[in-house]
KELUMMAR-434301 format. One record per residue (C-alpha): residue number from 1; residue in one letter; x negated, y, z negated. Coordinates in steps of 0.02 Angstrom, whole numbers, plus 50000, padded with zeros to 5 digits. Layout:
+-----+------+-------+-------+-------+
:  nr : rest :     u :     v :     w :
+-----+------+-------+-------+-------+
: NUM :    a :     X :     Y :     Z :
...
+-----+------+-------+-------+-------+
END
This chain:
+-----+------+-------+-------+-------+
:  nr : rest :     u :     v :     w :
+-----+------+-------+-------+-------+
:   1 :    x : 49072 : 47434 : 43482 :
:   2 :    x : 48906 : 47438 : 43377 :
:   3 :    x : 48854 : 47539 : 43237 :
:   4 :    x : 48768 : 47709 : 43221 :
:   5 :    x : 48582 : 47690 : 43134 :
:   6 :    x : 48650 : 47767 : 42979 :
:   7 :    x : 48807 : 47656 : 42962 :
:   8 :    x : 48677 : 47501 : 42985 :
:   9 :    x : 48551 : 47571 : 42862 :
:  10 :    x : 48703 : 47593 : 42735 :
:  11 :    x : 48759 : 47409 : 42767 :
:  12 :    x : 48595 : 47351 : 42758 :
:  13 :    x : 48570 : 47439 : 42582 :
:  14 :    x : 48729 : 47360 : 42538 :
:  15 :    x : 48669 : 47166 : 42579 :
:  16 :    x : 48514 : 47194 : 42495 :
:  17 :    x : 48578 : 47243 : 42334 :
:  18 :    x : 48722 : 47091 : 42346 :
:  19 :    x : 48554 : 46992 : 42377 :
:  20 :    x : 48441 : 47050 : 42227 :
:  21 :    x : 48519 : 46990 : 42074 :
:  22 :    x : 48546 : 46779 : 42159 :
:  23 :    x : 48352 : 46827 : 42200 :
:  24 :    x : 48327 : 46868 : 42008 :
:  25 :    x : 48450 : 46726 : 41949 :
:  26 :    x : 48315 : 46610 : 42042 :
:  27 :    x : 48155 : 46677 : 41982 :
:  28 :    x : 48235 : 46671 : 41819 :
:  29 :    x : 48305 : 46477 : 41821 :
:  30 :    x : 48110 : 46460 : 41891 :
:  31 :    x : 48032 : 46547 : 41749 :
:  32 :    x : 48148 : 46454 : 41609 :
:  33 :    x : 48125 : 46275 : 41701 :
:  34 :    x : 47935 : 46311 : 41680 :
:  35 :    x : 47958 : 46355 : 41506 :
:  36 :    x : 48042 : 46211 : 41474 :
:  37 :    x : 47929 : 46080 : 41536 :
:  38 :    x : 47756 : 46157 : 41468 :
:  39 :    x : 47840 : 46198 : 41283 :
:  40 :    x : 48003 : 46105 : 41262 :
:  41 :    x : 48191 : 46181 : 41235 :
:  42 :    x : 48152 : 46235 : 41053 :
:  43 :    x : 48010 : 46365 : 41128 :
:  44 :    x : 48129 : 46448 : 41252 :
:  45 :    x : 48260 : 46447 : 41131 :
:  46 :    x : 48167 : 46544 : 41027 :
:  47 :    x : 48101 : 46659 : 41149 :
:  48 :    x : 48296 : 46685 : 41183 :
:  49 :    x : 48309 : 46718 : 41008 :
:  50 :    x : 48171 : 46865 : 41009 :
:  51 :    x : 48240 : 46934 : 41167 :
:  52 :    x : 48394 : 46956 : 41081 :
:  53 :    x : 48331 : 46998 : 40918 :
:  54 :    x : 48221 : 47144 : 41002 :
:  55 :    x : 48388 : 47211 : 41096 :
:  56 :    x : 48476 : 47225 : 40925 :
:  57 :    x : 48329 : 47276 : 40807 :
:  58 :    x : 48308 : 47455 : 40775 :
:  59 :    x : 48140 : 47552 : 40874 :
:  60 :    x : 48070 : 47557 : 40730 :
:  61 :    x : 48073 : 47424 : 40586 :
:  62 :    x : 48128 : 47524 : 40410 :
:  63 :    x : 47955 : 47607 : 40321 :
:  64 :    x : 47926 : 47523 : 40165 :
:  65 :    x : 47876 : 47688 : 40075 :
:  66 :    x : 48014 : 47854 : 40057 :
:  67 :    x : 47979 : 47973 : 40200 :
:  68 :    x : 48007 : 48122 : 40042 :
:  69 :    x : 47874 : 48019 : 39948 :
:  70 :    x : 47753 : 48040 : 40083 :
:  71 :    x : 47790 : 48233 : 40102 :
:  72 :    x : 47785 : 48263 : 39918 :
:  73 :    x : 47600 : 48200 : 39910 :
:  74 :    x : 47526 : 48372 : 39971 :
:  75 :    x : 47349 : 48304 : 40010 :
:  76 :    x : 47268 : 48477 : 40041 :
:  77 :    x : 47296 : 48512 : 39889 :
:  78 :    x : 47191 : 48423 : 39737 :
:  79 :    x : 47303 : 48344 : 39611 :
:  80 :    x : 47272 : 48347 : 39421 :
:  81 :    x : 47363 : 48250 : 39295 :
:  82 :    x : 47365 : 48295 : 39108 :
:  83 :    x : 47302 : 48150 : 39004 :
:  84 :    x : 47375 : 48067 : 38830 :
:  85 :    x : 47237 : 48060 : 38711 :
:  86 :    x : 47162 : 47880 : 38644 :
:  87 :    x : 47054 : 47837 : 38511 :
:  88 :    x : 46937 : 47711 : 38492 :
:  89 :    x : 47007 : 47534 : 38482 :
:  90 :    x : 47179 : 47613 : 38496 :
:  91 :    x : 47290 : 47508 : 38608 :
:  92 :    x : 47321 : 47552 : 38795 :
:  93 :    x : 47480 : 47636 : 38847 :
:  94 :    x : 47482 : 47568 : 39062 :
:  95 :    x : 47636 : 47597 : 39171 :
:  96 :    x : 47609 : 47464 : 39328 :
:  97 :    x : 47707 : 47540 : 39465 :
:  98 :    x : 47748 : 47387 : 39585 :
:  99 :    x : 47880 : 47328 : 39721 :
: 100 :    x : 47999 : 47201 : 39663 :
: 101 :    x : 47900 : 46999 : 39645 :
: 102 :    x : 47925 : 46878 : 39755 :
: 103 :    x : 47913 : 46710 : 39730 :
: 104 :    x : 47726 : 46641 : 39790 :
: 105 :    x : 47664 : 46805 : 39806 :
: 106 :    x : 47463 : 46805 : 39781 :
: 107 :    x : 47465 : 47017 : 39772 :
: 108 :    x : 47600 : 46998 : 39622 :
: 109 :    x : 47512 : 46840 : 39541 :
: 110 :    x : 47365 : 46926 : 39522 :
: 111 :    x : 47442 : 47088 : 39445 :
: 112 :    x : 47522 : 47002 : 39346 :
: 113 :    x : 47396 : 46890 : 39254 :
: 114 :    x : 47284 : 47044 : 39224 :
: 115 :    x : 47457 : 47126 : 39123 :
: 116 :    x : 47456 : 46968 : 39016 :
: 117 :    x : 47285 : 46986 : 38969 :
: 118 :    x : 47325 : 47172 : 38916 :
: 119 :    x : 47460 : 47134 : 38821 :
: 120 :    x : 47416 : 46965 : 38761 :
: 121 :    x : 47281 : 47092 : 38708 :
: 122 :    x : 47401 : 47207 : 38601 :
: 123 :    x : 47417 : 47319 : 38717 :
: 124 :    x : 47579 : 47406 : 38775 :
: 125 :    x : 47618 : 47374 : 38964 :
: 126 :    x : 47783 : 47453 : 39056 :
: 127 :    x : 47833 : 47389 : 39236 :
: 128 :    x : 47903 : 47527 : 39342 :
: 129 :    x : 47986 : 47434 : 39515 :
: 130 :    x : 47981 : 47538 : 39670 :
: 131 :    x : 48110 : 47485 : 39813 :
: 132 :    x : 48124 : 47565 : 39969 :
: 133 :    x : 48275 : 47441 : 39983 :
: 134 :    x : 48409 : 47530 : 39854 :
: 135 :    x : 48393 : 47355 : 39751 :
: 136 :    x : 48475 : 47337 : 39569 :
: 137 :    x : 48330 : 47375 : 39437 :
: 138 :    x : 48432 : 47256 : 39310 :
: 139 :    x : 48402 : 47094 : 39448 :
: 140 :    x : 48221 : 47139 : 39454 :
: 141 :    x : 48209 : 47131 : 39274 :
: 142 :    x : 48292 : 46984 : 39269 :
: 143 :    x : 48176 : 46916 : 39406 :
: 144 :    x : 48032 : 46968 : 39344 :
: 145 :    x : 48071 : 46884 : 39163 :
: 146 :    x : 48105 : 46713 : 39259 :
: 147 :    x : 47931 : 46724 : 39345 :
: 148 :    x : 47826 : 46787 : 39194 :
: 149 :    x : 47914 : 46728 : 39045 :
: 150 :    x : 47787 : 46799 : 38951 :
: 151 :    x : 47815 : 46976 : 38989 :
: 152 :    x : 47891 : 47086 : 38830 :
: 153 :    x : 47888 : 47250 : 38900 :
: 154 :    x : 48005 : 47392 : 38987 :
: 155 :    x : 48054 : 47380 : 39169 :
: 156 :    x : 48118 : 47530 : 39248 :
: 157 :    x : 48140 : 47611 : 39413 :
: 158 :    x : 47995 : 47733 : 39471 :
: 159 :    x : 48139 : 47837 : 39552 :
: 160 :    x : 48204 : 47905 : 39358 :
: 161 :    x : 48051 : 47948 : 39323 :
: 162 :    x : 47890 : 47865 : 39214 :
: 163 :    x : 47863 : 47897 : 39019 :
: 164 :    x : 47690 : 47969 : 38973 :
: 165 :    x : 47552 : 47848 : 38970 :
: 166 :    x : 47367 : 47817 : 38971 :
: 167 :    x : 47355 : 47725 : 39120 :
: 168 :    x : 47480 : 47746 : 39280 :
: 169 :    x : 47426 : 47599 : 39401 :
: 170 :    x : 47447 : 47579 : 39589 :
: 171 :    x : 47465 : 47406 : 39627 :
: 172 :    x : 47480 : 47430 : 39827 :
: 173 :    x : 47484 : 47592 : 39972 :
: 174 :    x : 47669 : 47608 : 39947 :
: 175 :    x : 47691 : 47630 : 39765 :
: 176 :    x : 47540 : 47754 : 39748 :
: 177 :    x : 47638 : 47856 : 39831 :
: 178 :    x : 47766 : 47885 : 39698 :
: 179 :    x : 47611 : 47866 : 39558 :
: 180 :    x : 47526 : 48039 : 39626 :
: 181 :    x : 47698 : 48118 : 39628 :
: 182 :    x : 47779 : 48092 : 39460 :
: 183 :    x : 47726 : 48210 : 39305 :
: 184 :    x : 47690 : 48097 : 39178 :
: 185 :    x : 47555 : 48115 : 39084 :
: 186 :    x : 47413 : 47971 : 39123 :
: 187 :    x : 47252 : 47945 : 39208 :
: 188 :    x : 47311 : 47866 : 39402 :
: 189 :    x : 47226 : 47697 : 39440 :
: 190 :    x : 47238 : 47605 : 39591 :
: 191 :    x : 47237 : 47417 : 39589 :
: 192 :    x : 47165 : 47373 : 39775 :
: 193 :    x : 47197 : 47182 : 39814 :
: 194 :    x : 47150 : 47210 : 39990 :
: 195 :    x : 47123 : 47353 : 40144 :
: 196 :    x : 47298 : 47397 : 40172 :
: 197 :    x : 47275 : 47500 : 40325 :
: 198 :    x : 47221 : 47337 : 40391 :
: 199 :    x : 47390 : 47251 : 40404 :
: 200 :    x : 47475 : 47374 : 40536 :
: 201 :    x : 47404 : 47428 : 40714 :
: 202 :    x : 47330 : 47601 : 40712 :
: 203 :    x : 47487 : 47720 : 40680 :
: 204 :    x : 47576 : 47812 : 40564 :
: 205 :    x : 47594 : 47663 : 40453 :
: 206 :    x : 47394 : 47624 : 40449 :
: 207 :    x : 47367 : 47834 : 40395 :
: 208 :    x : 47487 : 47821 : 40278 :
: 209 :    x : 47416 : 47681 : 40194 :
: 210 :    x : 47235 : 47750 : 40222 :
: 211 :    x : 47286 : 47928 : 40128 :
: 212 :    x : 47300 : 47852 : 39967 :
: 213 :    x : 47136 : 47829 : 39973 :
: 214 :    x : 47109 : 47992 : 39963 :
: 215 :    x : 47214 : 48028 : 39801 :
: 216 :    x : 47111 : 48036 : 39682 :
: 217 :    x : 47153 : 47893 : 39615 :
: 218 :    x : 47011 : 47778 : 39504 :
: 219 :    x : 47015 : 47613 : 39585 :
: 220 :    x : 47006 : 47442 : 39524 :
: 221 :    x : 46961 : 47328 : 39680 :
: 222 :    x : 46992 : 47119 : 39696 :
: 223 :    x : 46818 : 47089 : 39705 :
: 224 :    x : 46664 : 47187 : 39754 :
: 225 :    x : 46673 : 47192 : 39933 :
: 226 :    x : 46838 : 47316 : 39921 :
: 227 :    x : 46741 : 47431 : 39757 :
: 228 :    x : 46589 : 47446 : 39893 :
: 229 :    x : 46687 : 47499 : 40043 :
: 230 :    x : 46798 : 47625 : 39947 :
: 231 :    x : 46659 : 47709 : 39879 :
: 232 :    x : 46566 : 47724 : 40046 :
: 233 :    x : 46702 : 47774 : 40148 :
: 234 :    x : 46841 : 47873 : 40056 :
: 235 :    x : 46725 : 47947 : 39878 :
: 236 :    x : 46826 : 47844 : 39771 :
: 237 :    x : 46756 : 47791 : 39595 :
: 238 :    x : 46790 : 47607 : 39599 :
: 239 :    x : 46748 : 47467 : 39482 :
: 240 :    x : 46771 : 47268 : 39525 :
: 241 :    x : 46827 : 47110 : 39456 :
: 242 :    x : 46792 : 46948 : 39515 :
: 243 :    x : 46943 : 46835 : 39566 :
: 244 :    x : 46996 : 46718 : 39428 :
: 245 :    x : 47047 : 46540 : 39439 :
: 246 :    x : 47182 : 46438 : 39324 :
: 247 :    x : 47086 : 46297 : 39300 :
: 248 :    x : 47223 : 46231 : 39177 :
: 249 :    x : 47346 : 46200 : 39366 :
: 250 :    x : 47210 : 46150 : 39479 :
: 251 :    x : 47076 : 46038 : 39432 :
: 252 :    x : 47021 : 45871 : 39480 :
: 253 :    x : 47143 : 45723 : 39467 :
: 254 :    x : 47029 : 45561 : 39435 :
: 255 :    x : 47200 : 45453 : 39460 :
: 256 :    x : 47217 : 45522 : 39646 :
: 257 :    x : 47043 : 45482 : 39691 :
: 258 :    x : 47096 : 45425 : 39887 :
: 259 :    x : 47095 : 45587 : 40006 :
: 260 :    x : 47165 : 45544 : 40149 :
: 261 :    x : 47216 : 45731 : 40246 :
: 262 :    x : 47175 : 45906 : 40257 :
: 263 :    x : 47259 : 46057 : 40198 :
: 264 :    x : 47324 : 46234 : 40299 :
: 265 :    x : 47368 : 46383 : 40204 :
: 266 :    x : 47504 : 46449 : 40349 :
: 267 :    x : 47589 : 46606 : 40326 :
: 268 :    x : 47655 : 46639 : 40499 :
: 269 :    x : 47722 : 46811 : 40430 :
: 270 :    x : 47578 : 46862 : 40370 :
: 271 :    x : 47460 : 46903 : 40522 :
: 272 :    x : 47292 : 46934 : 40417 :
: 273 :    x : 47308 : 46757 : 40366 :
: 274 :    x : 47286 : 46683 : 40550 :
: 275 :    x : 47414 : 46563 : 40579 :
: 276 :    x : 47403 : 46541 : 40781 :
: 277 :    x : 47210 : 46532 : 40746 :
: 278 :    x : 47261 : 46385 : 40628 :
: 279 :    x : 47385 : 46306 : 40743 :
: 280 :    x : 47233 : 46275 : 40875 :
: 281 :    x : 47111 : 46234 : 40732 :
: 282 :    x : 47206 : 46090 : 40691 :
: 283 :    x : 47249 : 46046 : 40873 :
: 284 :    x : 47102 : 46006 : 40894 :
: 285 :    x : 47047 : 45924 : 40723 :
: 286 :    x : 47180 : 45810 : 40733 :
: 287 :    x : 47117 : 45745 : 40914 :
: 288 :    x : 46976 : 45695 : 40826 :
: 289 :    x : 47050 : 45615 : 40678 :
: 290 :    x : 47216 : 45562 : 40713 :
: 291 :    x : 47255 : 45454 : 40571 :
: 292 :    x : 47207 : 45584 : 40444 :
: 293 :    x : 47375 : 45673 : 40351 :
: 294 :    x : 47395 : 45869 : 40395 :
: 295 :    x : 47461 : 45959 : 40258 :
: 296 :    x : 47560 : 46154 : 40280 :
: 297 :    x : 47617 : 46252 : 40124 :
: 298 :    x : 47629 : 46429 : 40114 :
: 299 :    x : 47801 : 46452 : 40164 :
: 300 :    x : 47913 : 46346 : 40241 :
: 301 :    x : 47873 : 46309 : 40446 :
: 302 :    x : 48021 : 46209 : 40520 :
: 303 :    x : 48009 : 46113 : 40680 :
: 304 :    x : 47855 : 46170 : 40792 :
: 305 :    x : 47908 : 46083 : 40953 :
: 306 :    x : 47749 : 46139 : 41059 :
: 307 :    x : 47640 : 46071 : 40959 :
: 308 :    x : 47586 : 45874 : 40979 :
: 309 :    x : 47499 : 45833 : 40813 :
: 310 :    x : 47629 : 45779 : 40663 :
: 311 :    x : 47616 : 45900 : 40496 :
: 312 :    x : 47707 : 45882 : 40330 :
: 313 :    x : 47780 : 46031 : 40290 :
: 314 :    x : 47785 : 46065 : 40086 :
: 315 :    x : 47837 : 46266 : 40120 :
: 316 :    x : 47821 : 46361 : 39959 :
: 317 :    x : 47753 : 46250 : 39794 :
: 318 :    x : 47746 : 46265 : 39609 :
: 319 :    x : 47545 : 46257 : 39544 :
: 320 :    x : 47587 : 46047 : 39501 :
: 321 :    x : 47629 : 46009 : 39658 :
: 322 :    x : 47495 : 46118 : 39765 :
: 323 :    x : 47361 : 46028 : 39653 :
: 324 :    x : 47422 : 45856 : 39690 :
: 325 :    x : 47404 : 45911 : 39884 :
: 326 :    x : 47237 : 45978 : 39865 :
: 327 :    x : 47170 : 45818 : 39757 :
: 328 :    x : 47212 : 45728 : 39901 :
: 329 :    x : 47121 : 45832 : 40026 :
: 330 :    x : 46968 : 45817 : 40096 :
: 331 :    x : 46968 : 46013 : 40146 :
: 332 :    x : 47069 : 46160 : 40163 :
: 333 :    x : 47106 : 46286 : 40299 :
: 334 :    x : 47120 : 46468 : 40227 :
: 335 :    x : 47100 : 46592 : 40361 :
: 336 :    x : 47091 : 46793 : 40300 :
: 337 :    x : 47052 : 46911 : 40422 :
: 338 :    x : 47047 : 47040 : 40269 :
: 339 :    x : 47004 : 47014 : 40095 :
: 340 :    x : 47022 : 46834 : 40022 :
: 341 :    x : 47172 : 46757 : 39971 :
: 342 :    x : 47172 : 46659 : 39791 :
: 343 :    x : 47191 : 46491 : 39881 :
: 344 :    x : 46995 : 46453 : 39913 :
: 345 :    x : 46969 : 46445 : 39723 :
: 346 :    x : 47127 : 46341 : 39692 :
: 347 :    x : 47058 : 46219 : 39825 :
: 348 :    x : 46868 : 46205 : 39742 :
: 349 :    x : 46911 : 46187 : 39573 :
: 350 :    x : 47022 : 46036 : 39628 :
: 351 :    x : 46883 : 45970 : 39743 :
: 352 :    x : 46956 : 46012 : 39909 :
: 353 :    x : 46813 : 46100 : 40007 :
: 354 :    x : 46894 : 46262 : 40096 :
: 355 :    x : 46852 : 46305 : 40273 :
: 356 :    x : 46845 : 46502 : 40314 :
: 357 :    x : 46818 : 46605 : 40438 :
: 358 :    x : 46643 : 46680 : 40424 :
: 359 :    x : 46658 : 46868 : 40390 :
: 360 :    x : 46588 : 47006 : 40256 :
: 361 :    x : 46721 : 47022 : 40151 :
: 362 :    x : 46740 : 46838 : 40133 :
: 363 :    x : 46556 : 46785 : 40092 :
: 364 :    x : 46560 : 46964 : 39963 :
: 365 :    x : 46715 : 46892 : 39860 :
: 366 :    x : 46714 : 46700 : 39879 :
: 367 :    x : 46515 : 46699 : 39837 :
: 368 :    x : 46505 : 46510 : 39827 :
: 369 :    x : 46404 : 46358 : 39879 :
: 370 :    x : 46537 : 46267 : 39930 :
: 371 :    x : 46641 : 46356 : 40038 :
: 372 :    x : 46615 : 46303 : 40219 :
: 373 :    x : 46603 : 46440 : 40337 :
: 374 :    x : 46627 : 46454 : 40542 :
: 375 :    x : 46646 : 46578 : 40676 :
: 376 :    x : 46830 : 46631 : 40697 :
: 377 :    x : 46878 : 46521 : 40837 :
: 378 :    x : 46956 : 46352 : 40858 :
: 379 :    x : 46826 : 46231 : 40902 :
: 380 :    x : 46702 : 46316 : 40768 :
: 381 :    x : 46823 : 46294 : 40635 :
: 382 :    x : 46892 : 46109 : 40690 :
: 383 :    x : 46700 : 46073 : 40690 :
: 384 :    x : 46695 : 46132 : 40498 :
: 385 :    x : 46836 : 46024 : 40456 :
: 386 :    x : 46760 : 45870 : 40556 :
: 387 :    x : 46576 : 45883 : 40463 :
: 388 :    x : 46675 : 45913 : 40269 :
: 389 :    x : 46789 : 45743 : 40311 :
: 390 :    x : 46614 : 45641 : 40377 :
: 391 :    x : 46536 : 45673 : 40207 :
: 392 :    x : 46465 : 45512 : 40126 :
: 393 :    x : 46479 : 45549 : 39970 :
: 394 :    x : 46639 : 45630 : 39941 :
: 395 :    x : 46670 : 45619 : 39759 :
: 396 :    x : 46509 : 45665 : 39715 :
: 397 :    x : 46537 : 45846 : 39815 :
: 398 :    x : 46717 : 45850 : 39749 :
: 399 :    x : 46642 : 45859 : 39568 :
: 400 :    x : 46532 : 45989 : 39616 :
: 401 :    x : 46639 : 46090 : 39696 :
: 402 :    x : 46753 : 46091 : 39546 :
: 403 :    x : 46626 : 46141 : 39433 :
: 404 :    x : 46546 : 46294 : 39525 :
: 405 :    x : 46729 : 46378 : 39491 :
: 406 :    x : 46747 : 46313 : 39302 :
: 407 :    x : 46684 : 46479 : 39211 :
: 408 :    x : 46791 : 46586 : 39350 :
: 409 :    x : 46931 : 46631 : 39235 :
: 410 :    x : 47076 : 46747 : 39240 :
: 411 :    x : 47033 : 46791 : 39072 :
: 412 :    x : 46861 : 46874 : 39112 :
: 413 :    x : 46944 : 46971 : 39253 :
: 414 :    x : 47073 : 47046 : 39120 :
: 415 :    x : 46931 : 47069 : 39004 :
: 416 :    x : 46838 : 47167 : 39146 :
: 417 :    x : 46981 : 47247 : 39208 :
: 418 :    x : 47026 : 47348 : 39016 :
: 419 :    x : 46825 : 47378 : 38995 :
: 420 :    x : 46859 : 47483 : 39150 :
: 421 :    x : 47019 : 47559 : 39105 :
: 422 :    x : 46929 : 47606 : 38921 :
: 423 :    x : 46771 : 47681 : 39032 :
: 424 :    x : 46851 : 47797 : 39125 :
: 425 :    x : 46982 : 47844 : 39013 :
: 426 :    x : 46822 : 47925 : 38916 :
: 427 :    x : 46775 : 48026 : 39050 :
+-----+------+-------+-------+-------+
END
């Protein structure tokens, strides 16, 4: 007895899907064995790890501004603030509206030293934390008194509101939100460190960022690449300072003459900063000099199993320690595919030559002899590295180096940075 054509097509539907998922379990063992062989166990376990990971994260990752912040800030609308009247040579009343520090952080560093110059300066400066995150004001305090010792003033939470002030200050996209909001009295500034919008793909996230631009707001830019391109592109009035450098932490170390390595800013969660640009960089660079050390700091790495060069990994380090590294270094890596990080005048004022990756905003704000510039790709960049490690006469540049940074002090920027404040306060 055979089948009717329907019965056969059902059974045959029926075999095929018993067959489909071995046929997948195959292609898959094929795909992991693969895996396996070109990267090593650690690389699929970790891509195991971010399959998983992407099943139980949310579709979107948490916005790190209040979705009522946003729709409070009625752009359409121009925003006026009353002022608080100042005299001549009276002191400076700033609230610094900020998200909580962290630890290593260049955005909060900076900030931070420009605050001690105001109030090392007799003036009165209140810290007003904004967290997305619902986090205890009284730890931040606490914190924030462990990091900056020096810092004698109130610390609050944006959220209950800011007292009446001369100066309200934006220190990044998040927290201006909450500075055009509140009704305190005080003329808004906007401390730029970098182009936000920048760090996330075009989306909601990049416009929001972008908008505050369009506050109102009188910004003070890290360096004058930032001032330029706010002005140009968004009517802002902007002033710049120049980036600073603590010359007291880094500086040359005459005992630890012998360089024998190179040095890689890596912040592989930080995607302006390059990292898998880096990783090939010094693939490459360490083919051609094996028996030179490779230094990471930045954050801490772990094991890298696809990678065949050895590193020392030093993670996150105190100002001591990161000079030490750098006075052994022949050059450092310090990628920024946005506005300069603080590392490249660390490095030269401890005679460690920093390789970047040629762009605008880097040549603008590092404006230096010194720094050694390529095209943003591996071999370019490895080249760099190779021709700064052949130099004859290393000390000789190492001294230089150091002194072309020796009048860039934090101290100036502060000075610059109240000048500005006091200017447009009498407007």
């Amino acid at each position: 007895m055979s089948c009717a054509p329907t019965e056969r097509n059902r059974l045959g539907n029926i075999l095929l899907m018993l067959k489909r998922p071995y046929e997948q379990l195959g292609r898959r063992f094929g795909q992991v064995r693969r895996l396996w062989r070109e990267n090593g166990g650690q690389h699929v376990l970790n891509r195991v790890r971010g399959a998983v990971a992407d099943h139980l994260a949310p579709i979107t990752p948490p916005l790190p501004v209040r979705p009522a912040d946003v729709l409070a800030s009625d752009l359409t609308v121009p925003r006026a603030w009353l002022s608080l009247p100042i005299h001549t040579g009276e002191p400076l009343v700033v609230n610094w509206v900020t998200t909580p520090p962290v630890a290593g952080s260049g955005g909060h560093t900076t900030t931070f030293r420009l605050i001690e110059h105001l109030q090392r300066s007799g003036n009165h400066c209140r810290v007003y934390f904004y967290d997305v995150y619902g986090g205890d004001v009284r730890y931040y305090d606490s914190r924030l008194r462990e990091l900056f010792s020096w810092f004698t003033g109130e610390v609050n939470d944006v959220a209950d509101g800011m007292a009446d002030a001369h100066a309200v200050v934006a220190t990044s996209w998040q927290t201006a939100y909450p500075a055009n909001n509140d009704l305190c009295r005080g003329k808004r500034f906007y401390l730029v460190q970098d182009f936000e919008p920048w760090f996330y793909p075009a989306g909601g996230r990049s416009g929001f960022a972008e908008n505050t631009y369009r506050m109102g707001f009188h910004a003070i830019t890290a360096g004058r690449f930032l001032a330029a391109k706010l002005r140009a592109e968004y009517g802002m009035a902007a002033d710049a300072f120049d980036f600073g450098c603590d010359t007291e932490k880094y500086h040359l170390l005459h005992s630890e003459s012998i360089r024998d390595g190179i040095v890689f800013y890596a912040r592989p969660e930080t995607p302006r900063r390059a990292f898998e640009l880096g990783l090939m960089v010094l693939q490459l660079f360490s083919e051609r000099h094996p028996r030179l050390k490779i230094h990471f700091f930045g954050c801490p790495i772990g094991k890298l199993p696809f990678l065949s060069f050895p590193f020392i990994d030093h993670g996150v380090l105190g100002p001591s320690e990161l000079n030490r590294i750098y006075n052994r270094c022949f050059a450092g890596l310090s990628l920024s595919m946005t506005n300069v990080s603080l590392v490249p005048h660390e490095m030269l004022s401890a005679g460690c030559i920093p390789v970047v990756n040629e762009a605008e905003h880097n040549r603008i704000v590092l404006d230096n002899p010194f720094v050694r510039y390529a095209p943003p790709n591996p071999h370019a960049l490895a080249g760099a590295l190779s021709e700064v490690v052949a130099t004859k006469d290393f000390a000789a540049l190492a001294a230089s180096a150091s002194a072309s940074v020796s009048s860039a002090s934090w101290e100036v920027a502060g000075i610059v940075v109240e000048q500005c404040m006091r200017r447009a306060l009498q407007n």
